[in-house]
C-alpha positions as CSV (number, residue, x, y, z in Angstrom):
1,X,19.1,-2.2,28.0
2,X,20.1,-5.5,26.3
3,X,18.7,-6.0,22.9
4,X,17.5,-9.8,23.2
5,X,18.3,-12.4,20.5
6,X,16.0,-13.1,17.9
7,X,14.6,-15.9,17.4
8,X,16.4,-18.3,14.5
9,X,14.8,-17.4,11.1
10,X,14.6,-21.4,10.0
11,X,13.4,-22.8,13.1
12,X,10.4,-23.7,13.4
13,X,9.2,-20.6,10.4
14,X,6.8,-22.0,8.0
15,X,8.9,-22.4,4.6
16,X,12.0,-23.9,5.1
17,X,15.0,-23.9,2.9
18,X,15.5,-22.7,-0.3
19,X,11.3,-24.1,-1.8
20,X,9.7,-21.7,-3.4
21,X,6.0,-22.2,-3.7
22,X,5.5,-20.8,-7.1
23,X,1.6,-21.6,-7.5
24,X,0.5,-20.5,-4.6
25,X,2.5,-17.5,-5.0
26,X,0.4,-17.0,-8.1
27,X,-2.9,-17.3,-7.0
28,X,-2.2,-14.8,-3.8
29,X,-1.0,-12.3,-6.6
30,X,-5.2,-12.1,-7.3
31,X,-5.8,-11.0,-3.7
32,X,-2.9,-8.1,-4.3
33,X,-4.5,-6.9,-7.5
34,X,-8.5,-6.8,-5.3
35,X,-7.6,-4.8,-2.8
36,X,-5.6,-2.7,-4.7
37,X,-8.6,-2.0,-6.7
38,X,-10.9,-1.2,-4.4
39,X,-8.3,1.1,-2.1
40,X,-7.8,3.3,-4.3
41,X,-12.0,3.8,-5.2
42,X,-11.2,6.3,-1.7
43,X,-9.4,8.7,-4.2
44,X,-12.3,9.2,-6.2
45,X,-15.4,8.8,-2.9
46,X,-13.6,12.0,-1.3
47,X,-14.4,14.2,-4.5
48,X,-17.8,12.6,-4.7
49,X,-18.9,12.4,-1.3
50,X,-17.5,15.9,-0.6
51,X,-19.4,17.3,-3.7
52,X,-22.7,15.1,-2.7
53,X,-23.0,16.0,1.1
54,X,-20.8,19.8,0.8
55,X,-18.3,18.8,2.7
56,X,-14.9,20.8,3.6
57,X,-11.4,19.5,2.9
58,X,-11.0,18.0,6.3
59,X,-14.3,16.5,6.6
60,X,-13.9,14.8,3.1
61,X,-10.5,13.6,4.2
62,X,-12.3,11.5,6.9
63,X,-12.8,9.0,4.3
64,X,-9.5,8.3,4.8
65,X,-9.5,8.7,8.4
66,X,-11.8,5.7,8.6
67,X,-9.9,3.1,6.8
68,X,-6.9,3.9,8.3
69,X,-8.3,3.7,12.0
70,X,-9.8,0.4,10.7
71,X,-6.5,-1.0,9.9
72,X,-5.3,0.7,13.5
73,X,-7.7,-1.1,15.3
74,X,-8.0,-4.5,13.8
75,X,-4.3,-4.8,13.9
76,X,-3.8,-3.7,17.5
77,X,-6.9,-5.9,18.5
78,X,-5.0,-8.8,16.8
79,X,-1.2,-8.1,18.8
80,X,-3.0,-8.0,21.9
81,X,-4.6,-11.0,21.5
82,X,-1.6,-12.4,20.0
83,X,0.7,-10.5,23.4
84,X,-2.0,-12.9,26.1
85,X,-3.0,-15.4,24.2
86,X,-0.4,-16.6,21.6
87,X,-0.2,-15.4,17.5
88,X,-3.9,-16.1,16.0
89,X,-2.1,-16.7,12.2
90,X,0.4,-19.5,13.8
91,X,-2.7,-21.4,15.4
92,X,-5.3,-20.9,12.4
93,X,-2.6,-20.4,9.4
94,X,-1.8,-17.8,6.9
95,X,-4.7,-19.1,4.5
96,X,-7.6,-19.3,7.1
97,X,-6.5,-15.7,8.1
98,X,-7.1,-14.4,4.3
99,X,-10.4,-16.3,4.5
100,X,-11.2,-14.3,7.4
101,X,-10.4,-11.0,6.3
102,X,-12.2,-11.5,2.9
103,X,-15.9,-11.9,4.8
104,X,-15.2,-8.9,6.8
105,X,-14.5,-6.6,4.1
106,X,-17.6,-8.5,2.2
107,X,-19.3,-7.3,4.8
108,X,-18.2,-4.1,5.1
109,X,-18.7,-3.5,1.3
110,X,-22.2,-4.6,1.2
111,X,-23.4,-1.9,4.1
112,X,-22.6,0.5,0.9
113,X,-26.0,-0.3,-0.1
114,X,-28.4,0.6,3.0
115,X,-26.1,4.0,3.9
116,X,-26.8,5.3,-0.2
117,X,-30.1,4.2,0.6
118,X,-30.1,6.7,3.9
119,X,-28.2,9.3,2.3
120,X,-26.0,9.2,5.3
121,X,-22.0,10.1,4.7
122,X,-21.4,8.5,8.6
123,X,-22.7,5.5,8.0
124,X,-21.0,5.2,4.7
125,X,-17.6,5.9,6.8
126,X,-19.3,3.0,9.4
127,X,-19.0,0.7,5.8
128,X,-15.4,1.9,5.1
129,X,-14.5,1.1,8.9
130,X,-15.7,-2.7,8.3
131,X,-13.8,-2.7,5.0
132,X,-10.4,-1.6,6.6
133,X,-11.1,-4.2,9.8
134,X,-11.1,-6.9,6.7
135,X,-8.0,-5.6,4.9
136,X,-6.2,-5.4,7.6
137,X,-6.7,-8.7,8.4
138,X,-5.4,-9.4,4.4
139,X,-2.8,-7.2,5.2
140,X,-1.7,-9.2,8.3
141,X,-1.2,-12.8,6.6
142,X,-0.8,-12.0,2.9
143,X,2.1,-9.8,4.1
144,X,4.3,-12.5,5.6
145,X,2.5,-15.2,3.8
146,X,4.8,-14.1,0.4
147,X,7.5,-13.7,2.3
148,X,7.7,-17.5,3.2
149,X,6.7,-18.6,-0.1
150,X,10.3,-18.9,-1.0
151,X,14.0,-18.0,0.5
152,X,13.9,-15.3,2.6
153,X,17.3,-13.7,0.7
154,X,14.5,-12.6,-2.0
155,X,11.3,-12.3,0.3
156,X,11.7,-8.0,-1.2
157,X,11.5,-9.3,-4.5
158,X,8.6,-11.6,-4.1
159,X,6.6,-8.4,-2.1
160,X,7.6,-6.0,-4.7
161,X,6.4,-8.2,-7.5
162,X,2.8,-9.1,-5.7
163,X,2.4,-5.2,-4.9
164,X,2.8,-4.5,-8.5
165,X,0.2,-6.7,-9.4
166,X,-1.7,-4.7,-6.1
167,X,-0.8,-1.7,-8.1
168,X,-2.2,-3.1,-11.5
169,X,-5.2,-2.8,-9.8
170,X,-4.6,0.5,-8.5
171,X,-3.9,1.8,-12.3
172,X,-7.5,0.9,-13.6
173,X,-9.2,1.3,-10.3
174,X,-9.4,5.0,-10.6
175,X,-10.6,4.9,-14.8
176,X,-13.1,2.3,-14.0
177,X,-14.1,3.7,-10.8
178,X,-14.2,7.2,-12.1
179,X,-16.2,6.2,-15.0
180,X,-18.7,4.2,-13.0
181,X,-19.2,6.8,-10.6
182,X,-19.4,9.9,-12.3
183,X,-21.0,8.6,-15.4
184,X,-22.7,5.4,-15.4
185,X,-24.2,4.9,-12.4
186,X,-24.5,8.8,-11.6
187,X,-28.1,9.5,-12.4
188,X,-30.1,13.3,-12.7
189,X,-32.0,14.2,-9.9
190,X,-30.6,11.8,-7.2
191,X,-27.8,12.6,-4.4
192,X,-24.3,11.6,-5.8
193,X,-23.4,8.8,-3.2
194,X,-26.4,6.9,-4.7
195,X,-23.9,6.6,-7.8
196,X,-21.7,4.2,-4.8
197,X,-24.6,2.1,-4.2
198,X,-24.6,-1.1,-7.0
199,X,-20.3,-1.0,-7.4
200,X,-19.9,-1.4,-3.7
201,X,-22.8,-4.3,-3.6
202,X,-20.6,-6.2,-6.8
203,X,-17.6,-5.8,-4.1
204,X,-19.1,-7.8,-1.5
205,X,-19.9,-10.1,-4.1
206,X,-16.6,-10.8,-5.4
207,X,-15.0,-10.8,-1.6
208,X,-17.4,-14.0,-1.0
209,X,-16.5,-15.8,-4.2
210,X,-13.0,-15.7,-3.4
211,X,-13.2,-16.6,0.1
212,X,-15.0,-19.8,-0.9
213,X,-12.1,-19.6,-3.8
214,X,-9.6,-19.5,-1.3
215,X,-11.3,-21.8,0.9
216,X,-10.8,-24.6,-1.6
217,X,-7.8,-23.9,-3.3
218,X,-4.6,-26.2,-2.6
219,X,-2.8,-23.8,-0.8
220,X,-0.3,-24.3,2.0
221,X,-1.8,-23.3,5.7
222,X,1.8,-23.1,7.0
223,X,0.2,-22.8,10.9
224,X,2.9,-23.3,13.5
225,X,0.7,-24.2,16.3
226,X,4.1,-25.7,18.2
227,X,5.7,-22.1,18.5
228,X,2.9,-20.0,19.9
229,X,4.7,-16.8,21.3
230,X,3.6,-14.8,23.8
231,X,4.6,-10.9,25.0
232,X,5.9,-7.9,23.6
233,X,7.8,-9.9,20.6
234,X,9.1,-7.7,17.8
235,X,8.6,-4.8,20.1
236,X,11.8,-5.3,21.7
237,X,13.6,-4.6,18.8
238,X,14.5,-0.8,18.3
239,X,14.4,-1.3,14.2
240,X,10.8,-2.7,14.6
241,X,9.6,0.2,16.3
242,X,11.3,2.7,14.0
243,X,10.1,1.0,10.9
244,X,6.0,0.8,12.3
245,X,6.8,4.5,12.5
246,X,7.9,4.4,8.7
247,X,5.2,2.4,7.7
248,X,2.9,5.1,9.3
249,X,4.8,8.2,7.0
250,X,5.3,6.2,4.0
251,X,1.4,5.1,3.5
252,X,0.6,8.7,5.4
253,X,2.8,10.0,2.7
254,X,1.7,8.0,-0.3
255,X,-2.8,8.4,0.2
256,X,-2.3,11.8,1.0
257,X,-0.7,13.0,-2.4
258,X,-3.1,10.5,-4.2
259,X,-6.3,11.7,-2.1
260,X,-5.6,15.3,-3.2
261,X,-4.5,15.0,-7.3
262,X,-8.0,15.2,-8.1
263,X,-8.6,18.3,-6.3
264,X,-5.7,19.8,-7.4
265,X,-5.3,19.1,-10.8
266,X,-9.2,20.9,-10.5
267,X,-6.7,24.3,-9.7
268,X,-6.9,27.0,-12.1
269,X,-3.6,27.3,-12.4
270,X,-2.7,23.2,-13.0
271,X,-5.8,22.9,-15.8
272,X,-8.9,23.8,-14.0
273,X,-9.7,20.3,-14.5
274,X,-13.3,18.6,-13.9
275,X,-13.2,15.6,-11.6
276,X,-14.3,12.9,-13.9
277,X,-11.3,13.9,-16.2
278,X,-8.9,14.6,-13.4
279,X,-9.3,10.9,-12.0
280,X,-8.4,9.7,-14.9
281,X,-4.9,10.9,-13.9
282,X,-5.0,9.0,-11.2
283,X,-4.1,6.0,-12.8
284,X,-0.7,8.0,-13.5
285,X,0.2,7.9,-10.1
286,X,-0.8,4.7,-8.9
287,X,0.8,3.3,-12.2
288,X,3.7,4.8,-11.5
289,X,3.8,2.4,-8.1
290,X,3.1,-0.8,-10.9
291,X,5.9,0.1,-12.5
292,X,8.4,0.9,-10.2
293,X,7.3,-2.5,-8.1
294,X,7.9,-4.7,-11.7
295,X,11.2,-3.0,-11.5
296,X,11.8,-3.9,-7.8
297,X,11.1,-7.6,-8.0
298,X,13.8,-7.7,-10.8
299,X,16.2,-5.5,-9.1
300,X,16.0,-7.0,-6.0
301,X,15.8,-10.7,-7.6
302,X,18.7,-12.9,-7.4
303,X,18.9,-13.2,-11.2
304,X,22.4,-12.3,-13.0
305,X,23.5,-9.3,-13.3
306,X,23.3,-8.5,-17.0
307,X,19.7,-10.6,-17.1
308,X,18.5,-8.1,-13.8
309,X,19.6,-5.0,-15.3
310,X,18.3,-5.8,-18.8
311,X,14.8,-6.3,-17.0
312,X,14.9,-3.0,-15.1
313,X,15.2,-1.3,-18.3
314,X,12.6,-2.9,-20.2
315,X,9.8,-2.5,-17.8
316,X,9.8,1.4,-17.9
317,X,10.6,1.3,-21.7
318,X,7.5,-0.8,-21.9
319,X,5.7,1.2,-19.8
320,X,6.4,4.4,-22.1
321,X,5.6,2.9,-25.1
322,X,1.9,1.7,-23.7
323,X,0.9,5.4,-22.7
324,X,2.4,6.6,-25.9
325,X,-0.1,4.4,-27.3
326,X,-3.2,4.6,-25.3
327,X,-3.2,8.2,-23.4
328,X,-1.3,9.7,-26.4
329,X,2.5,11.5,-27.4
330,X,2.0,14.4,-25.5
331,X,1.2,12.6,-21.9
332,X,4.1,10.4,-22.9
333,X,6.7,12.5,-23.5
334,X,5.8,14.4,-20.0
335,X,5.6,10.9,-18.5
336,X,9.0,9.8,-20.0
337,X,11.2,11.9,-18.0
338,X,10.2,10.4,-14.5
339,X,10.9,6.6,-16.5
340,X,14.6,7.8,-17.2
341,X,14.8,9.2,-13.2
342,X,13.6,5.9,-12.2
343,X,15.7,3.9,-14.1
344,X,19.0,5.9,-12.8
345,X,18.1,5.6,-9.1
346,X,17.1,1.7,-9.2
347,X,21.2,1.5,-10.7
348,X,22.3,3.3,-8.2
349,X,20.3,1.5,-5.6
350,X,21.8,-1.9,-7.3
351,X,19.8,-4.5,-5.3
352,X,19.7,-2.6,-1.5
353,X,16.7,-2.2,0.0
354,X,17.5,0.5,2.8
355,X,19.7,2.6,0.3
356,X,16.7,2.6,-2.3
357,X,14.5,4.0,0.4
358,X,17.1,7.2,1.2
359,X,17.2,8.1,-2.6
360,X,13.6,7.2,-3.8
361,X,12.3,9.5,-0.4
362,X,15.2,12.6,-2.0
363,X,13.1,12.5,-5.1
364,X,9.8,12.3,-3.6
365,X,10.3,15.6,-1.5
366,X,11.9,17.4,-4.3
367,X,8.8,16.4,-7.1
368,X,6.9,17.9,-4.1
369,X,8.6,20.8,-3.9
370,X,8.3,21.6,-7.6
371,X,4.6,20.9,-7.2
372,X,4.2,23.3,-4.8
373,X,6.3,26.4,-6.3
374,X,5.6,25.8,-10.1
375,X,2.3,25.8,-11.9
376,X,1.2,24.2,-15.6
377,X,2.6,21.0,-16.6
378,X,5.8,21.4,-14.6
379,X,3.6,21.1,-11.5
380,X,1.2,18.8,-12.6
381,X,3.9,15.7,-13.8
382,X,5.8,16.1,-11.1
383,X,3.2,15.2,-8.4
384,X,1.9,12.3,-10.8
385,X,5.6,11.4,-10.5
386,X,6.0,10.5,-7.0
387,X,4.2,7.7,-7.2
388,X,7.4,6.2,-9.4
389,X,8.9,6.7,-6.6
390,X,6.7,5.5,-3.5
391,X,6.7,2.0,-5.8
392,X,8.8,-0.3,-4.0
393,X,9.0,1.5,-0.2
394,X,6.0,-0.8,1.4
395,X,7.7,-3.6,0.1
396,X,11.1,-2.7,1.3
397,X,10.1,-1.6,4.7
398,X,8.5,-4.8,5.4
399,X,11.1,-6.8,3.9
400,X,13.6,-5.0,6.4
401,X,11.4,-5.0,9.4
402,X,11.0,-8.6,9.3
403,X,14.2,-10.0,8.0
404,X,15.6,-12.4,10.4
405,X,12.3,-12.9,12.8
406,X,11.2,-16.3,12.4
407,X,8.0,-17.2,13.7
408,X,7.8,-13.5,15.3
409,X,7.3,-12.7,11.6
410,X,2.9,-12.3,11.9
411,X,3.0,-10.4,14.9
412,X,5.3,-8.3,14.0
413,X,3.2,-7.8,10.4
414,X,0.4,-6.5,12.7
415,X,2.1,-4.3,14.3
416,X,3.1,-3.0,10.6
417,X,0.1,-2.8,10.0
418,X,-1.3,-1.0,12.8
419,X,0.9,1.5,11.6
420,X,-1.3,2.3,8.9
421,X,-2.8,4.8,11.5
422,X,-0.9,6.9,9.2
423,X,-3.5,6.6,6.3
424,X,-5.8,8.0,8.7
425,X,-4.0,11.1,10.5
426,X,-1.8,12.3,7.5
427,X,-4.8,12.9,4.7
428,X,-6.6,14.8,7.0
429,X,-3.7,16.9,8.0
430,X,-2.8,18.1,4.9
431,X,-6.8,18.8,4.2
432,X,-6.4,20.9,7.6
433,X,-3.3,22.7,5.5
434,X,-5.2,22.8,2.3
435,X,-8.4,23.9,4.1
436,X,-5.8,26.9,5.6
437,X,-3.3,27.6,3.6
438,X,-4.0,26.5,-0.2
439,X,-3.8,23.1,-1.9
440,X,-0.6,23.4,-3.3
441,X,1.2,24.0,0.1
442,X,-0.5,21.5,1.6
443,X,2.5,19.3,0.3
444,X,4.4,20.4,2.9
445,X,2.6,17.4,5.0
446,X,3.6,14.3,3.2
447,X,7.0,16.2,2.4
448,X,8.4,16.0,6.1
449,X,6.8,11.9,5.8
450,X,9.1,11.3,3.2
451,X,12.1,13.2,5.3
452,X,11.5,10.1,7.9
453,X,11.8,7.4,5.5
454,X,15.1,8.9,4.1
455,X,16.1,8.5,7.8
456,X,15.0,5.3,8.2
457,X,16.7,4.0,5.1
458,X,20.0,5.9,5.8
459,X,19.9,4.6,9.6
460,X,16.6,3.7,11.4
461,X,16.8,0.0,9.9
462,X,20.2,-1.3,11.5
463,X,19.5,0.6,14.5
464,X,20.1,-2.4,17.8
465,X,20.9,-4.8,14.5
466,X,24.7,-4.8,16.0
467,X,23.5,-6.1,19.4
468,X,21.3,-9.0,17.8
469,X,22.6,-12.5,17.6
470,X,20.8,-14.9,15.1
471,X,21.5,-18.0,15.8
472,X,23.0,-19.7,13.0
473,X,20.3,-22.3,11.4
474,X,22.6,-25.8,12.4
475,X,22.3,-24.9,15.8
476,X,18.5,-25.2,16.0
């Protein structure tokens, strides 16, 4: 089967030449840092909602579950409308789609409130189903949208650097959450969801400020409404398919290890400890994804040399000298180890995408492994560690799927993000392992996700790439 031609990358795709839109570019990095926020409150409902309505394992994992099938859905709702009727984002624009998705995760958010009210965990995953519809929807044009803010030779950098700032929200998420959850709002003599009930309310709040925010900022709309595609698309190409299938391991991969540090940093044999002080750990892993995304916008920049490798270096150096100073010496020097592995494999990535995927996956699996056969602190930092390591693989995925696409480029971000199935099958997998066979070995599960995106990075991107002719950009 013939691999067809894609479609010229400059003809007619939204940002043209070599403009970068810095501003706007700005302003989306607040979007990155909300959702980022609020994702990662999941980490810290499964302990609380499991504790609250006695659930198992699996049955808190569906937390999970239920975002991810949201993102499943609303993405595949959007390609099929997009396959009959044309791309939505090209007719209505990148901004009216973030508009879009920020009322239907304000909605979703707000129905927090009546299911506390009920005491009822399904209709609190009902909520979380509306939220994911929403971020998927966010996920859909905020995805490409940076990418076209600027040349696409540095599109990785520019979706490193706004998931960083995603991942800055990540890193207080859990503290704040944790806090507001188990302590302030966590009142004597009531059911622990109702703890849930006034933080998710303030969400819904904040989604409808800046959707009216967004509504009136002086943003490009970049819609394309002369180069409405129809059919399969990006499915046609084999490195498409194979990289909605790394999408689905690597965020799989990544919400399963952070949806079980809680619970196991509560194992005897890792601390025995409670959940209010094991989520603040939390922001250990997800930090690590902040700082290993800084450090991917640099190293994938198109800064000199000396001025890119000087920046790598300071970032983690930074980095270690902040949780010397606010979580102490002895979490730092634990910490500081993973920095210096970071550091090495971002040099010996130098600026690749693909190879930074097979050697940031190598370290992944064997952090896991050493979680799962060691005990103490040995076990403990190196799962904390992996999310160092999972920093810059959304980015870099994306950034590979869609180079060279043109105007195919928000279609096929749907289909990326319909593979986020992955956030709802994998997390409940490795609670099925957990449930069976012991937390610890449950890390077997985003182990073999990780084995994939090796494989993709070593091979699974270029595959059909040889049999694709871009045409060159004078000829359109």
């Amino acid at each position: 089967m013939n691999t067809p031609s894609l479609p010229n990358p400059n003809s007619p795709t939204p940002a043209g030449g070599s403009q970068t839109y810095r501003m706007p570019f700005a302003i989306m990095t607040i979007l990155f840092f909300m959702w980022g926020f609020m994702t990662v409150w999941n980490d810290i409902l499964i302990p609380r909602f499991k504790e609250a309505f006695t659930l198992t394992y699996f049955e808190a994992m569906l937390i999970q579950f239920s975002w991810g099938v949201a993102y499943t859905v609303g993405a595949l709702v959007y390609y099929l409308i997009s396959m009959f009727y044309g791309d939505p984002i090209n007719r209505i624009g990148y901004k009216n789609g973030v508009i879009i998705g920020l009322l239907i995760a304000a909605t979703g958010s707000a129905l927090f409130y009546p299911a506390a009210i009920l005491v009822s965990y399904p209709f609190f995953l009902v909520g979380l189903f509306v939220v994911g519809l929403g971020f998927a929807m966010l996920q859909i044009a905020a995805n490409p949208y940076v990418t076209i803010l600027g040349p696409e030779s540095t599109a990785s950098s520019r979706l490193n650097l706004s998931q960083a700032f995603n991942s800055f929200g990540t890193t207080i998420g859990p503290i704040i959450g944790g806090w507001l959850i188990f302590t302030v709002f966590n009142r004597p003599g009531t059911n622990g969801a109702d703890s849930v009930k006034i933080p998710y309310l303030c969400f819904a709040g904040v989604f409808l400020l800046l959707a009216v925010f967004f509504k009136f900022a002086h943003l490009p709309n970049f819609a394309n409404k002369e180069h409405i595609s129809r059919g399969a698309g990006p499915l046609k190409y084999p490195h498409v398919v194979l990289g909605m299938l790394a999408i689905f391991m690597y965020v799989g991969g990544e919400v399963s290890v952070g949806s079980m540090i809680i619970n196991y940093l509560g194992l005897p044999n890792l601390g025995g400890l409670k959940h209010e002080a094991a989520s603040k750990f939390l922001a250990f892993y997800w930090g690590g994804l902040m700082i290993g995304r800084f450090m991917g916008a640099f190293a994938l920049s198109d800064v000199r040399k000396q001025v890119r490798h000087g920046l790598v270096v300071l970032v983690p150096v930074l980095a270690f000298a902040a949780i010397w100073l606010l979580s102490g010496r002895e979490n730092a020097l634990h910490y500081g180890p993973m920095l210096a592995v970071l550091v090495v494999a971002f040099f010996l990535g130098e600026a690749s995408a693909h190879r930074m995927l097979v050697l940031f996956s190598l370290i992944i699996m064997g952090l896991l492994l050493t979680g799962m056969a060691a005990s103490g602190e040995t076990a403990k930092w190196a799962v904390l560690g992996v999310g160092l390591f999972c920093s810059v693989m959304w980015s870099n995925i994306f950034a590979l799927v869609l180079e060279g696409l043109g105007p195919l480029k928000s279609q096929a971000s749907s289909l990326l993000i319909m593979a986020v199935l992955g956030f709802a099958l994998v997390p409940p997998l490795q609670g099925f392992f957990a449930d069976k066979m012991g937390v610890q070995f449950s890390f077997i599960v985003p182990m073999g996700a990780f084995a994939y995106i090796a494989f993709y990075g070593l091979y699974g991107y270029r595959v059909g790439r040889h049999k694709i002719a871009i045409p060159d950009a004078q000829s359109s």
